[in-house]
C-alpha positions in Angstrom: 56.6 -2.7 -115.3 56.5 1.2 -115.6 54.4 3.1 -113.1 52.5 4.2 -115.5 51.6 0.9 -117.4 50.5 -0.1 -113.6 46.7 1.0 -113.4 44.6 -1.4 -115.3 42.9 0.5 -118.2 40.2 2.2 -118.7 38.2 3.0 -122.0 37.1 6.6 -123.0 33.6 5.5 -123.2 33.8 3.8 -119.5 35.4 7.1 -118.4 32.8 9.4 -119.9 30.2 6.9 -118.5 31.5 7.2 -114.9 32.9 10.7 -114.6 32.0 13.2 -117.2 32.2 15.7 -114.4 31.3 18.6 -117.2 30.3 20.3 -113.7 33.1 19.8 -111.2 35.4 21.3 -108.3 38.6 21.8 -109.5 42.3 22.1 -107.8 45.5 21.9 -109.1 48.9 21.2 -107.9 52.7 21.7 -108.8 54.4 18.5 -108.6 58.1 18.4 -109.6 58.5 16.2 -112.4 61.0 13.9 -110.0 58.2 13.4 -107.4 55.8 11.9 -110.3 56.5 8.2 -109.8 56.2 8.1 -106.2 52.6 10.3 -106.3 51.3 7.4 -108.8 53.1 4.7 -106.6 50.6 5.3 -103.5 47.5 6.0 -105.4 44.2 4.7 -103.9 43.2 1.0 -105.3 41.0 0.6 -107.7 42.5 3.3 -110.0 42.2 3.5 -113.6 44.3 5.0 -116.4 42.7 6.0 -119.0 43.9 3.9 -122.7 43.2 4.7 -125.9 44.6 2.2 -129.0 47.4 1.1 -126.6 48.4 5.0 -125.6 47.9 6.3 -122.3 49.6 9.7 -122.8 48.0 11.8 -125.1 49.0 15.5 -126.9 46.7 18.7 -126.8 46.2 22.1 -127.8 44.2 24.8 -126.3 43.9 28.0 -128.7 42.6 30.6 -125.8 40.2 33.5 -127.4 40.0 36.6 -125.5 38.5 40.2 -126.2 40.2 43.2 -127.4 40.2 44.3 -123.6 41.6 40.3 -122.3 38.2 39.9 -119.9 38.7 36.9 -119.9 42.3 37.3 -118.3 41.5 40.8 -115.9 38.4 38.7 -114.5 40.8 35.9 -113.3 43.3 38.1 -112.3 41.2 39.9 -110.0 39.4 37.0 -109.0 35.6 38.0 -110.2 33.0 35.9 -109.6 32.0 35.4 -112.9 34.9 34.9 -114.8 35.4 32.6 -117.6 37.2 31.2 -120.7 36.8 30.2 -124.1 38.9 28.2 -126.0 39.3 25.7 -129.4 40.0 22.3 -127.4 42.4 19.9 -129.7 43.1 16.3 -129.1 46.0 16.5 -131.5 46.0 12.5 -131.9 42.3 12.1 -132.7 42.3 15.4 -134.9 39.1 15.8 -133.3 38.5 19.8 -132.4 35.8 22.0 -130.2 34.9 25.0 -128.9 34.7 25.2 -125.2 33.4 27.2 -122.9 34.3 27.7 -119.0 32.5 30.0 -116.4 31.8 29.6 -112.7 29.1 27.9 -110.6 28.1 28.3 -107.2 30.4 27.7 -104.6 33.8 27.9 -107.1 31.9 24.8 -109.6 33.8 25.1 -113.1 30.9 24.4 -115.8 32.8 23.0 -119.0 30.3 23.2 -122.1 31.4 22.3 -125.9 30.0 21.7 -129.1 32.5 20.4 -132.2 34.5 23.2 -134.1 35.3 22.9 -137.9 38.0 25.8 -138.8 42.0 26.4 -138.8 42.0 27.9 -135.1 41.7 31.9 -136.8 38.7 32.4 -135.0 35.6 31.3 -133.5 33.6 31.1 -136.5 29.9 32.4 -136.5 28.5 29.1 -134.8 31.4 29.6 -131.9 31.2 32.5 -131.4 26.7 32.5 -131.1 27.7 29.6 -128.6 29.7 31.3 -126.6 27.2 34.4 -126.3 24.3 31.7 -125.4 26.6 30.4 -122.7 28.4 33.1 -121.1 24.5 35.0 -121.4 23.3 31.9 -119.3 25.5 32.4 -116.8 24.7 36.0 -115.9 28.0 37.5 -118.0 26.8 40.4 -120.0 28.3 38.9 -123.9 26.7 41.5 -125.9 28.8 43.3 -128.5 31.9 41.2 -127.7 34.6 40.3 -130.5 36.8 37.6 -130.0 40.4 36.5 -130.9 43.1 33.7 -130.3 45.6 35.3 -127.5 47.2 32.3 -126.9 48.2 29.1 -127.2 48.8 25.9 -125.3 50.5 22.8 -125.9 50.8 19.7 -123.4 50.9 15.8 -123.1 48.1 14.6 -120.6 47.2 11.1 -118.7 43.9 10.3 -117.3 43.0 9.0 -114.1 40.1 7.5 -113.0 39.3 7.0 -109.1 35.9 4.7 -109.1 36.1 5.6 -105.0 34.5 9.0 -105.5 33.8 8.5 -109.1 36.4 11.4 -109.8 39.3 11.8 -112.7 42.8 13.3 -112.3 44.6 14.8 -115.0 48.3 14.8 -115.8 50.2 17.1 -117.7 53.5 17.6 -118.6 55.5 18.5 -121.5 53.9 22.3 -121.2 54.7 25.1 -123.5 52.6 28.2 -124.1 53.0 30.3 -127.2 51.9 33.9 -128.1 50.4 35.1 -132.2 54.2 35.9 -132.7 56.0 32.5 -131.4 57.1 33.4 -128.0 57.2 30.7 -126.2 57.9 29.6 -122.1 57.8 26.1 -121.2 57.6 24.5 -117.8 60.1 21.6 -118.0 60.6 20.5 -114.6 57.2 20.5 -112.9 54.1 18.6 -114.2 50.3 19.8 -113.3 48.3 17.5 -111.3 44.6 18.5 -111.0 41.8 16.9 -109.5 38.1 17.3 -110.7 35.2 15.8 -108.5 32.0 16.4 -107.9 32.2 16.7 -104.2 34.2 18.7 -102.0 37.8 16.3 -102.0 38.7 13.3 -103.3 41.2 10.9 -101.6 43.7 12.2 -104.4 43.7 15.6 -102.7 43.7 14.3 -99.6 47.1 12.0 -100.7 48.3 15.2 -102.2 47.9 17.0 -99.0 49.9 14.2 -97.0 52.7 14.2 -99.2 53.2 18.1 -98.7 51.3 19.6 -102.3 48.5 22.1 -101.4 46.5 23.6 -104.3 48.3 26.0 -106.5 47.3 29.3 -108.1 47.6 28.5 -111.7 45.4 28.6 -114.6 46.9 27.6 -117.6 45.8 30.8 -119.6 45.8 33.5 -117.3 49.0 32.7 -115.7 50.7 31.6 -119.3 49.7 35.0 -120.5 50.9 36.7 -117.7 54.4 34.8 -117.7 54.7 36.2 -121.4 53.0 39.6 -121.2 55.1 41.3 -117.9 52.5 44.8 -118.8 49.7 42.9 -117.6 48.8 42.9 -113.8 50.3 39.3 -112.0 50.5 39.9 -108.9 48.2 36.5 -108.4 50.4 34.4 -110.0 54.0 35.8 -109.0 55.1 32.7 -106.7 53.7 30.3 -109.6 55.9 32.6 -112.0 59.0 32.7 -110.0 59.4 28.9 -109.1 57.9 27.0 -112.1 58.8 29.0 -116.5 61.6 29.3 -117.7 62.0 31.3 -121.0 
């Protein structure tokens, strides 16, 4: 049996049910790809991988939408308070599409909020785009007059834990490759991203992490993609992540 056929399964209505974690702490980690098997090997009990018509690893696309001026980008490289991102979410094997939208909560809290998208990936639409002016507005970020377009994409293969301990998920993903409007393109072959989302300040998955050697990384998959293919734009945040981890 493969390590990853292991965890009993868990159904994306039981994981929804149990950790929707729309509001959540967030940290990610840099794993070589080699050291995969032995992470998933010591995993607490009672873990949960998340299946879905007898697949457990599962392909998406993030189109990232930014302003004329990359906001979006600038805020998380200069670590603003209240930064965020906005994005057409696709589960590629579903088909199924939607707009999110990410800002920050108190105390580092990412707030994801969605609602379905019908387009191509062009652009936001009319609905997006009013959607993401109501949300970023609700979170004190001053939307008014803002224009947005796609900046970038993302592709990636993810797996889905579920730790009923703490109620928290862990996401796997591998296979990434980020792309610009014109087709450049960097991958990440040999490391996959391992990030935790909880509602509470650590989960025993960080804590695991934290034994085996990993502590949280600086990456986010847009800002640091986009600064990985555009060298003009200021990196300094990201230049460990950039050194160690894409190759062209």
């Amino acid at each position: 049996m493969s390590v990853m056929t292991a965890f009993p399964p868990i159904t994306l209505d039981e994981l929804v049910g149990e950790a929707a974690l729309l509001t959540r702490l967030d940290r990610k980690y840099l794993v070589p790809a080699t050291e995969l098997d032995g992470l998933l090997d010591r995993m607490p009990s009672g873990v949960r991988m998340l299946e879905i018509d007898s697949r457990r690893s599962f392909s998406y696309r993030s189109i990232y939408f930014d302003t004329a001026g990359l906001e979006s980008y600038h805020a998380a490289a200069h670590g603003r308070r209240r930064r965020f991102k906005i994005r057409i979410r696709t589960y590629l094997d579903s088909g199924l599409d939607f707009v999110e939208v990410k800002t920050r909560g108190a105390r580092g809290v990412t707030i994801k909020e969605r609602i379905p998208y019908a387009g191509d990936g062009s652009r936001l639409g009319s609905e997006g785009e009013a959607y993401a002016s109501e949300v970023l507005t609700g979170a004190g970020i001053c939307a008014e007059g803002h224009e947005y377009a796609p900046v970038m994409a993302t592709y990636y293969r993810r797996t889905t834990l579920f730790v009923p301990e703490t109620g928290s998920r862990v996401t796997i993903d591998s296979d990434l490759a980020w792309m610009l409007p014109d087709g450049s393109t960097l991958r990440m072959p040999d490391s996959v991203v391992v990030e935790t989302k909880s509602a509470r300040a650590a989960s025993d998955v960080d804590r695991l992490l934290w034994s085996l050697g990993h502590r949280p990384s600086r990456i986010s998959k847009y800002a640091t993609g986009l600064a990985a293919l555009r060298p003009d734009l200021p990196a300094n945040k990201w230049h460990g992540v950039l050194r160690r981890h894409f190759t062209p």
